[in-house]
C-alpha positions in Angstrom: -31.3 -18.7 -1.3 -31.7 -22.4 -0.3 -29.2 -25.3 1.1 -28.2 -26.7 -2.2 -26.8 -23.4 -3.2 -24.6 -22.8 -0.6 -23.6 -26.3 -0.8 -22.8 -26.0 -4.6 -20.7 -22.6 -3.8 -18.8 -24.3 -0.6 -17.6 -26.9 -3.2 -16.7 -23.9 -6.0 -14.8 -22.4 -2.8 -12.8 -25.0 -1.6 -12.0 -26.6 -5.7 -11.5 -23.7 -6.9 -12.6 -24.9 -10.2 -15.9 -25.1 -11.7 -15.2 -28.2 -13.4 -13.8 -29.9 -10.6 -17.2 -28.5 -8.0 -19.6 -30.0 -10.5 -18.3 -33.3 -10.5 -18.0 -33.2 -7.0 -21.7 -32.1 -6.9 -22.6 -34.9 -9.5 -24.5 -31.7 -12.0 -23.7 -30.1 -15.1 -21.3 -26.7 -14.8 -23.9 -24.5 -16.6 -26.3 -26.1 -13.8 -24.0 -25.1 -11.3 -22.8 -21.8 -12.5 -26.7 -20.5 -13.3 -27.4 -21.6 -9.4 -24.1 -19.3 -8.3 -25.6 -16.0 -10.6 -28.7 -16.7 -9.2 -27.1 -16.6 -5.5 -25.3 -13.7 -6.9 -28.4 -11.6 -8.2 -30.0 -12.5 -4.8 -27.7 -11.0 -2.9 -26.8 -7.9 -5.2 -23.1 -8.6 -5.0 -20.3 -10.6 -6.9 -19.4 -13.8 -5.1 -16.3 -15.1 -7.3 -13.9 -14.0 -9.0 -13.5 -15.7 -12.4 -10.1 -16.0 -14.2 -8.3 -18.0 -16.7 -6.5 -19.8 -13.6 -9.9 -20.7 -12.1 -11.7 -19.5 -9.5 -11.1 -17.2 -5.9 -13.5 -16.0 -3.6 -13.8 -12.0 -3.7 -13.4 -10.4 0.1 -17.2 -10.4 0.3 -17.4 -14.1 -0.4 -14.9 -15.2 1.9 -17.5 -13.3 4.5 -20.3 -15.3 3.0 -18.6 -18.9 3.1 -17.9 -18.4 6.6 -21.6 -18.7 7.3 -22.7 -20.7 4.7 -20.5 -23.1 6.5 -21.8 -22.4 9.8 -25.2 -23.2 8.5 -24.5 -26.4 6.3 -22.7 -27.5 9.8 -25.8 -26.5 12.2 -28.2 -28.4 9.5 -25.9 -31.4 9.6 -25.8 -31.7 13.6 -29.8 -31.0 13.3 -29.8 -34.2 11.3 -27.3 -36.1 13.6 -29.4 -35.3 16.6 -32.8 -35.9 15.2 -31.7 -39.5 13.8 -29.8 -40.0 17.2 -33.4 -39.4 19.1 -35.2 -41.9 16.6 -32.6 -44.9 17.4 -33.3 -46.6 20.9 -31.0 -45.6 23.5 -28.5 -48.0 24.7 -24.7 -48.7 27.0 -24.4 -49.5 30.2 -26.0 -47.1 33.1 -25.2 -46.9 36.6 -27.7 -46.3 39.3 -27.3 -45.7 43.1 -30.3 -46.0 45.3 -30.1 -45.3 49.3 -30.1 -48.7 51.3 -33.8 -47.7 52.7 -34.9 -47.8 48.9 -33.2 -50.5 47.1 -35.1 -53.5 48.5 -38.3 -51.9 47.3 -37.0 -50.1 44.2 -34.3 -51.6 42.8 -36.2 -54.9 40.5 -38.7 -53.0 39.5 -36.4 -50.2 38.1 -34.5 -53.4 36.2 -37.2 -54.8 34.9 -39.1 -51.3 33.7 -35.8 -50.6 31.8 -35.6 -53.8 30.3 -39.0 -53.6 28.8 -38.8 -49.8 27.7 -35.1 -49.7 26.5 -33.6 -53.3 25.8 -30.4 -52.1 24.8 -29.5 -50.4 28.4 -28.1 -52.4 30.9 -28.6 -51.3 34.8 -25.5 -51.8 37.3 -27.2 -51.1 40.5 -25.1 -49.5 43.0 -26.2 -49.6 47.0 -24.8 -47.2 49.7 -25.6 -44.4 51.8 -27.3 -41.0 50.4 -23.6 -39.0 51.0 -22.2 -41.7 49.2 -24.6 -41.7 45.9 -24.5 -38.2 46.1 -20.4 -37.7 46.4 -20.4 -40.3 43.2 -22.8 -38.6 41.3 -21.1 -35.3 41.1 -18.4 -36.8 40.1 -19.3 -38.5 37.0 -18.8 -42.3 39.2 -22.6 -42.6 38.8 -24.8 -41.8 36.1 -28.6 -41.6 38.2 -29.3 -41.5 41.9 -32.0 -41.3 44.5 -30.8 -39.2 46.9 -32.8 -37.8 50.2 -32.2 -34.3 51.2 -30.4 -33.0 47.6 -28.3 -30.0 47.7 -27.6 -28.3 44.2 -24.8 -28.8 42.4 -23.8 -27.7 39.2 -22.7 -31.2 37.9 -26.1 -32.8 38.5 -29.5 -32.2 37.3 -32.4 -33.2 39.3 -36.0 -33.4 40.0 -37.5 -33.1 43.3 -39.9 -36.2 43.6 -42.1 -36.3 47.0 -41.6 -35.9 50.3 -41.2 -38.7 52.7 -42.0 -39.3 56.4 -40.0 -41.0 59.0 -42.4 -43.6 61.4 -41.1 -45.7 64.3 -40.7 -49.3 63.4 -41.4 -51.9 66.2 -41.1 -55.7 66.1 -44.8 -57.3 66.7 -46.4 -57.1 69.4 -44.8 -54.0 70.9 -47.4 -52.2 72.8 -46.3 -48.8 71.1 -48.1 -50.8 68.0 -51.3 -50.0 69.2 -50.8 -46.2 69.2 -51.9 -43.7 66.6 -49.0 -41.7 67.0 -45.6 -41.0 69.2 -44.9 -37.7 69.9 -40.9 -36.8 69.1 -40.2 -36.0 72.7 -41.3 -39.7 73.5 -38.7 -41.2 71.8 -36.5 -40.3 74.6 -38.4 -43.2 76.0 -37.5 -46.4 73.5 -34.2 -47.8 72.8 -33.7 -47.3 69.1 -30.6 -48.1 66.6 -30.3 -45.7 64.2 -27.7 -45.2 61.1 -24.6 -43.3 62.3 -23.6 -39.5 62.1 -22.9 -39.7 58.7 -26.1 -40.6 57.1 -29.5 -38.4 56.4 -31.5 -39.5 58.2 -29.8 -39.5 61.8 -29.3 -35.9 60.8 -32.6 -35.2 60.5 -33.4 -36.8 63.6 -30.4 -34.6 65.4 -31.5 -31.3 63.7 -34.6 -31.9 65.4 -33.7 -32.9 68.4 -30.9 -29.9 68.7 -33.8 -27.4 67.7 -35.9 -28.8 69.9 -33.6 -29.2 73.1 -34.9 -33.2 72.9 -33.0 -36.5 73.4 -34.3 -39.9 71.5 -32.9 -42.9 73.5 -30.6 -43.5 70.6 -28.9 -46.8 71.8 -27.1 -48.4 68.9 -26.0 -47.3 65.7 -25.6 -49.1 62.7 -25.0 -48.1 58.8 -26.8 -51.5 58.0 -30.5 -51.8 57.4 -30.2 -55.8 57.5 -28.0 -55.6 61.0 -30.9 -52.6 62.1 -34.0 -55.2 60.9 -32.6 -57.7 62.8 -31.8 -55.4 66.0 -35.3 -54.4 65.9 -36.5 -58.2 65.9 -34.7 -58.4 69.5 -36.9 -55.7 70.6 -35.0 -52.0 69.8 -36.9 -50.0 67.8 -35.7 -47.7 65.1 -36.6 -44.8 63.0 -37.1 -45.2 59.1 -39.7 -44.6 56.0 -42.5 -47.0 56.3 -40.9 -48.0 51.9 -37.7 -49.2 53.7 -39.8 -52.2 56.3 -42.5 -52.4 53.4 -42.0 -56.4 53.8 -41.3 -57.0 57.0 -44.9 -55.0 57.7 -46.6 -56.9 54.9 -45.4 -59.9 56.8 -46.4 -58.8 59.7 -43.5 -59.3 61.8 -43.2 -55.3 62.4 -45.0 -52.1 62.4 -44.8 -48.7 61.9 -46.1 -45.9 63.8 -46.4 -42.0 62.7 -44.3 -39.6 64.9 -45.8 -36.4 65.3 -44.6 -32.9 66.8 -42.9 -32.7 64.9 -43.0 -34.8 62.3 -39.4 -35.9 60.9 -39.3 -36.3 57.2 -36.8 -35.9 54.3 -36.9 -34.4 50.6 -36.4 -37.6 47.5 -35.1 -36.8 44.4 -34.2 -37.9 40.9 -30.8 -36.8 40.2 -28.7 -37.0 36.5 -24.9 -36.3 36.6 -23.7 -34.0 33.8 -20.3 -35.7 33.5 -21.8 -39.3 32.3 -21.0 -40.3 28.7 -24.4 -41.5 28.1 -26.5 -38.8 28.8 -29.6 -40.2 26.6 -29.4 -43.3 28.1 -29.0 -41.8 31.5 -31.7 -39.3 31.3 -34.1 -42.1 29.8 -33.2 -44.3 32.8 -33.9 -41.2 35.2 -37.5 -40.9 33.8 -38.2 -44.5 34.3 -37.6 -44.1 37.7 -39.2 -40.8 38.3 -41.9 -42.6 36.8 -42.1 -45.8 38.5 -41.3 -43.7 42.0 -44.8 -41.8 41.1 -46.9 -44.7 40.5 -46.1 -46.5 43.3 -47.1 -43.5 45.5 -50.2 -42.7 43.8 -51.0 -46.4 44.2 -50.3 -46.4 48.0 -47.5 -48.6 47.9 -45.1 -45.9 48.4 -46.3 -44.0 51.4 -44.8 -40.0 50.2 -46.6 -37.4 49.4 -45.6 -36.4 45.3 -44.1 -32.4 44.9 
């Protein structure tokens, strides 16, 4: 049994005329009636039933062109899906990156896609983990970074590294010259952290409530350009080293590790399962899964990879 004869007896089925199936098949009809008896010899049973009006199925055929179809239609997808895989991906895919990340993340991201798959375009989307995470789910955004993922059946992720928070001072604070701050110190430097709302003050309050501590939490703000600046006046605040990468390149800050404990969050690569582009979008989520890991393994992302 092979696909040409079940192709040849589909087209006997549904012409219901020998004549008619063979020019439909471009072959002769004593080409296409040896390859039925052949089936037919195969299989031990009769097929067709043959009569002056043409041709019917017998009660056992109709049973056998059911999943002849079913196969001729699983090799035809097989074929879509292979030649689909072999064509570059392309459309239009959206990605949200946290605010602490996008500075860092977001032109490199652009300009790896760009290279690997021409025909995608990126619309980068900025905004706050609960945000990205709220959109992905619901089909808004294709690919996120999110800190602290919670499964979901309408995403797919993959857990990335894990990243520590450090206390950010402008230059020249004295706490600059320390190895470390303990978390119960805090309590003793005015910092401006993102509201309620956001990861990573809950973090920090998850700690503190578990720990019966109270960081000197003067000011929040959901900005990381109003926070920068706040910290230039002399607060401090609490963030990944990746999110004041240039402003401690520049020198005009530093960061210092906070130990006992030490807060940190969990980054992932997340996919949603509602986007219409789902090659595109899952090509686009392995660029940046691998971009994310080689700039930790060089050291300019300070994580540690899962």
């Amino acid at each position: 049994m092979d696909l040409r004869q079940l192709r040849s007896f589909i087209n006997i089925a549904d012409c219901g005329s020998l004549s008619r199936a063979a020019e439909i098949s471009r072959t002769s009809q004593p080409s296409l009636s040896l390859q039925i008896k052949h089936l037919e010899a195969e299989l031990g049973i009769e097929l067709l039933n043959r009569h002056a009006r043409g041709i019917t199925l017998t009660d056992i055929g109709h049973i056998f062109s059911e999943h002849a179809r079913t196969i001729l239609n699983d090799v035809d997808r097989l074929k879509d899906t292979i030649s689909s895989n072999v064509r570059s991906p392309t459309g239009k895919v959206s990605v949200g990156l946290p605010t602490s990340a996008c500075r860092g993340l977001s032109s490199r991201i652009v300009q790896n896609v760009a290279e690997k798959y021409p025909n995608i375009s990126i619309h980068i989307v900025e905004a706050m983990t609960g945000t990205l995470d709220e959109w992905v789910q619901l089909g808004r955004l294709d690919v996120a970074l999110l800190y602290n993922h919670k499964a979901f059946e309408n995403v797919a992720w993959t857990e990335m590294m894990v990243e520590d928070l450090m206390l950010i001072a402008a230059r020249g604070s004295p706490v600059l010259l320390r190895n470390a701050v303990t978390f119960d110190e805090l309590k003793n430097y005015p910092l401006v952290l993102p509201g309620k709302t956001h990861v990573l003050r809950q973090v920090i309050d998850r700690i503190a409530a578990r720990a019966g501590l109270e960081p000197n939490i003067a000011l929040d703000s959901d900005s990381l350009t109003a926070i920068t600046n706040m910290v230039s006046l002399g607060f401090m605040t609490i963030m990944p080293h990746f999110a004041m990468m240039d402003e401690i390149a520049r020198n005009e800050m530093g960061a210092v590790p906070i130990i006992e404990p030490t807060p940190s969050w969990r980054m992932s690569v997340v996919v949603s399962k509602r986007t219409i582009n789902a090659r595109s979008s899952k090509a686009v989520a392995t660029t940046l899964a691998e971009e994310i890991r080689s700039m930790v393994e060089s050291g300019i992302w300070k994580a540690r990879l899962r």
